[in-house]
N, C-alpha and C positions, 0 to 999 in steps of 0.2 A: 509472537505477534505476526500476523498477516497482514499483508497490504489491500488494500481494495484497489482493485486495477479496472481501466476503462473498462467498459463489456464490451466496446467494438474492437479493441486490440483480442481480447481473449476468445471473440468470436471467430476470428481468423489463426491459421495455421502459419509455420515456417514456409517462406520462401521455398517452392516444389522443387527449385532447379538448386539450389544451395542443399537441401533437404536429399537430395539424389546424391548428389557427391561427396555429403560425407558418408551416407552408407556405403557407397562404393570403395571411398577412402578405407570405412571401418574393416572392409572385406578381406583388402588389400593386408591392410596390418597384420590380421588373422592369418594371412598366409594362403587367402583366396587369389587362384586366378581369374579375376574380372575383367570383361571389354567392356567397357565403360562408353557408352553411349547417351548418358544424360547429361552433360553437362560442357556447355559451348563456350568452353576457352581456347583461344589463341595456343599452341604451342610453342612456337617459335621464340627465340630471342629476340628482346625487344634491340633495334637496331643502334649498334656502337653508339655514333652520334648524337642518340636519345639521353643514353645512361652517362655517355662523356658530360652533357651537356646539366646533367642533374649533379653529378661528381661535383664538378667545378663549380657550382653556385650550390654546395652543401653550406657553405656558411650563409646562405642569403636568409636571414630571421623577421626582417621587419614586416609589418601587418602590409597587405597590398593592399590595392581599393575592390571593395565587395564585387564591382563588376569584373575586376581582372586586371591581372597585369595590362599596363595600356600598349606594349608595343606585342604584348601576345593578342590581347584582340583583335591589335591590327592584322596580321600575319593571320589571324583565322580568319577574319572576312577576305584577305586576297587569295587566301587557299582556294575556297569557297567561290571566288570570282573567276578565279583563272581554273579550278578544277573541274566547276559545274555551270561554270556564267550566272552564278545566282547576282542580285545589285545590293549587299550589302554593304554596309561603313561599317568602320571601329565601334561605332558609337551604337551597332543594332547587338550587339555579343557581349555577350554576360559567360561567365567561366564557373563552374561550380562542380564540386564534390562528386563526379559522376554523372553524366546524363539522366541517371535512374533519380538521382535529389531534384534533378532539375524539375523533370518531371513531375515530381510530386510537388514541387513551389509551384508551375505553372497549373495544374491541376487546384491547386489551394486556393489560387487566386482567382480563375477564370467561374462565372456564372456558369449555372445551367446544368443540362444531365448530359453525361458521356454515354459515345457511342464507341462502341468497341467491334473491330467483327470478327466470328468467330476464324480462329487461327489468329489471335496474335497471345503477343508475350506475357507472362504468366504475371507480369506485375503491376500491369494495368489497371484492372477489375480491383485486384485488394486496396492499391493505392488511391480510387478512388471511396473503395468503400471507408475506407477509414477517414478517410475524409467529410461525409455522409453524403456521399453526391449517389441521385440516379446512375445506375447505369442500364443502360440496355445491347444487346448481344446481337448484332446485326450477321443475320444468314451471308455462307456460304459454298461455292458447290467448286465441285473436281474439276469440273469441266472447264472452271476458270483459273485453275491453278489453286484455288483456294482467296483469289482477291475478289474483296468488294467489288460489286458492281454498283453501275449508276443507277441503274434499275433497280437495285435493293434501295439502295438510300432514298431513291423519289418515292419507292412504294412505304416508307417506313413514315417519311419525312408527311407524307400526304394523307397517313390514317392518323396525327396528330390533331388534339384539338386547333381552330384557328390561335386562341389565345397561344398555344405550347410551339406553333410553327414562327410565332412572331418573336421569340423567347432564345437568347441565345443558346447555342446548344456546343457540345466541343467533339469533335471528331478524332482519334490517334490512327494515324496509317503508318505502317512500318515495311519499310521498303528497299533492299531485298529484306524478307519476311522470315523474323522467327517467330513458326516452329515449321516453314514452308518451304523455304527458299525460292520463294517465288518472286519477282521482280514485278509492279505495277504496270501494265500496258499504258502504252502516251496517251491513243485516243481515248482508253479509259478516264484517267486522271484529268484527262479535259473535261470530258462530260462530270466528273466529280465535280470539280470547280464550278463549275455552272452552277449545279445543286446545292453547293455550299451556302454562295454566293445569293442563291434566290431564298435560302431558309436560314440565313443567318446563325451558319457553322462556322466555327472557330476551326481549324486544324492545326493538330502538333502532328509534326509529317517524323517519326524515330528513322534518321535516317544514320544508324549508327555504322550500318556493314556500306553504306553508298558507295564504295570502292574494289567491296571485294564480289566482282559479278565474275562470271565465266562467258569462255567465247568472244561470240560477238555481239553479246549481249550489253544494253547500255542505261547507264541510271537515270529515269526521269523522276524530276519529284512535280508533286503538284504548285510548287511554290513558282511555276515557272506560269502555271495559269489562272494561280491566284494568291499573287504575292502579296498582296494588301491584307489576308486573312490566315497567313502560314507561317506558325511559328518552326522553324527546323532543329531539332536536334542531333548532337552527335558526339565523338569524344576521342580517346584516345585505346579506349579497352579491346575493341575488335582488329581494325586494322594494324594498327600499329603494338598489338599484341599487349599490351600495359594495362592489364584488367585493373592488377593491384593499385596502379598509380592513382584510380580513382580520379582522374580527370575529362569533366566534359564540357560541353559549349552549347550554349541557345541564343538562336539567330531572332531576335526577335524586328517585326518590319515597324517603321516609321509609322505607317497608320496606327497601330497597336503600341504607340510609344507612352502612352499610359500604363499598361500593362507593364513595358520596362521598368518603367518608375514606381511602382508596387516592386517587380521584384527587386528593386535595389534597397528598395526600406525593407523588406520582408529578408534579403541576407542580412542586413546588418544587425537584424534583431536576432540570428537564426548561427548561421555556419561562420558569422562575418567573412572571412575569405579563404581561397585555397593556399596549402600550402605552397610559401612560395619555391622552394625548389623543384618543386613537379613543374610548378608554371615554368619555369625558366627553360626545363625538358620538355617543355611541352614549346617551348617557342619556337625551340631547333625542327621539333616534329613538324609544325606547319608551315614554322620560316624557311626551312631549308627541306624543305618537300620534294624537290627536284634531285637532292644529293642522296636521297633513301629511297626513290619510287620504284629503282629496278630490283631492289632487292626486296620490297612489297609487292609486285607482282608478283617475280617468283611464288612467294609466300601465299598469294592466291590461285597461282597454275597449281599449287602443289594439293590444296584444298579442292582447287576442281577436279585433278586427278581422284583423289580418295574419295568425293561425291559421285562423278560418274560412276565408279567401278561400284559401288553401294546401290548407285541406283538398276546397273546393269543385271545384278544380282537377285535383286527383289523384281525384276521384271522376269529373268527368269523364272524363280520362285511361282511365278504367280501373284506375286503379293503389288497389291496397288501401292502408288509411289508418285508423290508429285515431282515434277520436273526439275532437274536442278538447275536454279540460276544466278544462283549469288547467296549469303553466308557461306555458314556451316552446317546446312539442315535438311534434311529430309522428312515429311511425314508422310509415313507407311501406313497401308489400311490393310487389315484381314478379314476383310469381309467379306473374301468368296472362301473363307473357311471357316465360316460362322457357326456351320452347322457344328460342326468337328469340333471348334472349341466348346460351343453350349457343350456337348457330350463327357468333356472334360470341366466342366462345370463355371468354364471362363466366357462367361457374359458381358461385362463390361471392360473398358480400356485400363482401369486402372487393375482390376484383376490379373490382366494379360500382361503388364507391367511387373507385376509381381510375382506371377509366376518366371516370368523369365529372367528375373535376379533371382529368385531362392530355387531355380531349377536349374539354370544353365549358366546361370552367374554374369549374365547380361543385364547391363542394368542403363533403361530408356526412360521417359517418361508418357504417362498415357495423354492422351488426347484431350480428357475432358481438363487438364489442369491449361490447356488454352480454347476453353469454351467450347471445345465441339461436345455435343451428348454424349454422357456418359457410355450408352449402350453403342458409341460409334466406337469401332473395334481399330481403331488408329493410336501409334505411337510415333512421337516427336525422336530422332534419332541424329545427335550431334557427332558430328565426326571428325573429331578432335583427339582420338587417344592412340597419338604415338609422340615417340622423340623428336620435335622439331629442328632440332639445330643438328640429329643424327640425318635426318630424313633431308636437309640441308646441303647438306656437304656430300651425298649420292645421287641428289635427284637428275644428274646428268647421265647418271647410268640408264635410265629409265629407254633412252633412244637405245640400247642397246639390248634388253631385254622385255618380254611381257610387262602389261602393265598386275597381272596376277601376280608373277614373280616378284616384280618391285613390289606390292602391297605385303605379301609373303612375307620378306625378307625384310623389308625397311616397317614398314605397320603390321607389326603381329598381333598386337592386341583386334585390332580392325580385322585380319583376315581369321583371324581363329573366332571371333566373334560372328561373323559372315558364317564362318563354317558350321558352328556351332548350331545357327539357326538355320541354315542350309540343312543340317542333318536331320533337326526336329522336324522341319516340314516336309519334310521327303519323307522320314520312316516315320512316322507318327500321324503325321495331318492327312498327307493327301495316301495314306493305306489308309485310314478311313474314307475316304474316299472310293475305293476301289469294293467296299466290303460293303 
């Protein structure tokens, strides 16, 4: 007996970035050596006082309220208050299964077609489509780091019938950006707002990395210029390293308090609540935010480290490369070696992809699995694969040697990986070049 399954589920594929990392896992098992560059998890140990704090409320069984533990959503709005001056209360956070479920409930609930723009996260676009909503694919260029402009969204927003401009519509900005790392400019995000505001855009601002920026670089969300219309999400998986813990948080504002009220009937029909000993870790994580923040920095100097020295790399190389400003991400473009790949028979991103896991045993993901054209010769490159808590307890060495040396020695998977491809386009790419 066979089942008859939705055709919208069977029209879509696994998850790209989960779908990358078992192959690489599978590799691994076989006895391959792989630098694994697809897939952006946290390294690190999630911090003592997290796991103390889950330990100790292992016996906590009883069902919570669909919204969340109440003294953890308070603690996540003053996280929130005192971390980013956002004006949220207890009573605007809902706690759910992951920011990615949140997502999809708030995506279930809210009217109209999604706007997506090209360069964001690979879960976007499916989760709406199973859902049956519009989407549309809003351009972007290098030049901007790969962020929307305001200029895209009035030119998109203004070839809309009158009827579809007066029509709610829902916008996702993800900021720092994966598969970019690119961080939202203020004025930018201003002028968004405005356009929002005038065409009646909904925005979920994924503000899941909002902490882990580099330099002197700093987190603006749009919710700062248009809070009456911005839902914020975020959780525990990136910063605080607890991918698995499967906890997240949606900031929903007062004006949109209808909206809360859908999704509090829509969990109790659904997930009814998280479990509560995550929650309870998860209250230490934003109640006592002050008592783990130095050693979450670190955890992000150490990710700037191994993002510069990637990006220093590929600029060598030649290979174009957005800026790094927060994640864990870089997307790399081979497009001044287009010709050289066609010749090799790799025309689009996802070929390039594949070739350099069943060639070199580097294993990225292509471009076009976050919207960019297929034929754009760009891979998304997480840099994420060494020993965190080894790379931990040395990174003071780093003042005393190369920052080469350090990547060498503490992330080898990362510099043999660099090298690896360092090799191929020196004896391989750019000799065609020369010939």
């Amino acid at each position: 007996m066979s089942a008859a399954i939705n055709p919208t589920i069977t029209a879509l594929k696994e998850s790209s970035t989960l779908a990358i990392n078992l192959k690489a896992k599978k590799k691994k098992w076989e006895g391959q050596s792989i630098c694994h560059f697809g897939f952006g998890e946290s390294p690190f140990p999630i911090a003592k006082g997290i796991t103390q704090a889950l330990s100790e409320n292992a016996d906590k069984k009883a069902y919570l309220p669909g919204s969340g533990l109440p003294e953890l959503c308070q603690a996540v709005a003053d996280y929130y208050k005192k971390e980013f001056a956002y004006g949220y209360n207890k009573n605007n956070v809902l706690i759910g299964p992951g920011s990615k479920e949140l997502l999809f409930q708030l995506l279930y609930l809210l009217e109209g077609m999604v706007l997506i723009p090209e360069g964001s996260w690979v879960s976007y676009k499916p989760q709406a489509t199973l859902l049956g909503k519009k989407t549309h694919i809003l351009q972007t260029f290098s030049k901007d780091n790969y962020t929307l402009t305001a200029k895209t969204l009035q030119h998109f927003c203004a070839s809309l019938s009158p009827i579809e401009q007066q029509k709610q519509k829902v916008l996702i900005l993800n900021s720092p950006n994966n598969p970019t790392g690119s961080i939202y400019p203020d004025n930018e995000l201003k002028k968004l707002a405005e356009i929002c505001q005038r065409y009646r855009i909904i925005v979920i601002s994924d503000e899941i990395y909002a902490k882990v920026v580099f330099g002197d670089k700093v987190h603006t969300s749009i919710a700062y210029y248009y809070p009456e219309g911005t839902i914020v999400t975020g959780g525990l998986s990136k910063l605080f390293s607890a991918g698995g813990y499967r906890l997240g948080v949606a900031l929903i504002p007062n004006a949109l308090s209808s909206l809360y009220d859908a999704m509090k009937i829509l969990i109790s029909e659904t997930y009814s609540s998280v479990s509560a000993p995550i929650q309870y870790a998860a209250l230490y994580a934003y109640g006592q935010f002050a008592m783990i923040s130095a050693y979450l920095a670190k955890c992000t100097r150490i990710h700037q480290t191994a993002i510069y020295y990637v990006h220093a790399k590929m600029t060598e190389l030649g290979i174009l490369s957005t800026s790094p400003e927060g994640a864990f991400y870089l997307l790399v473009d081979f497009t001044p070696f287009k010709e050289m790949l066609y010749q090799k028979g790799i025309q689009t991103s996802h070929e390039l992809a594949h070739f350099l896991l069943e060639k070199l045993n580097i294993a990225t993901l292509a471009g076009s699995e976050f919207y960019f054209p297929e034929n754009k010769l760009c891979l998304r490159l997480a840099i994420t694969d060494y020993d965190g808590e080894h790379v931990l307890n040395h990174f003071d060495a780093i003042t005393t040697i190369s920052t080469e040396q350090f990547i060498s020695e503490f992330m080898p998977n990362i510099y043999q990986g660099i090298t690896r491809l360092s090799n191929w386009v020196t004896s391989e790419l750019k000799e065609c070049i020369k010939q």
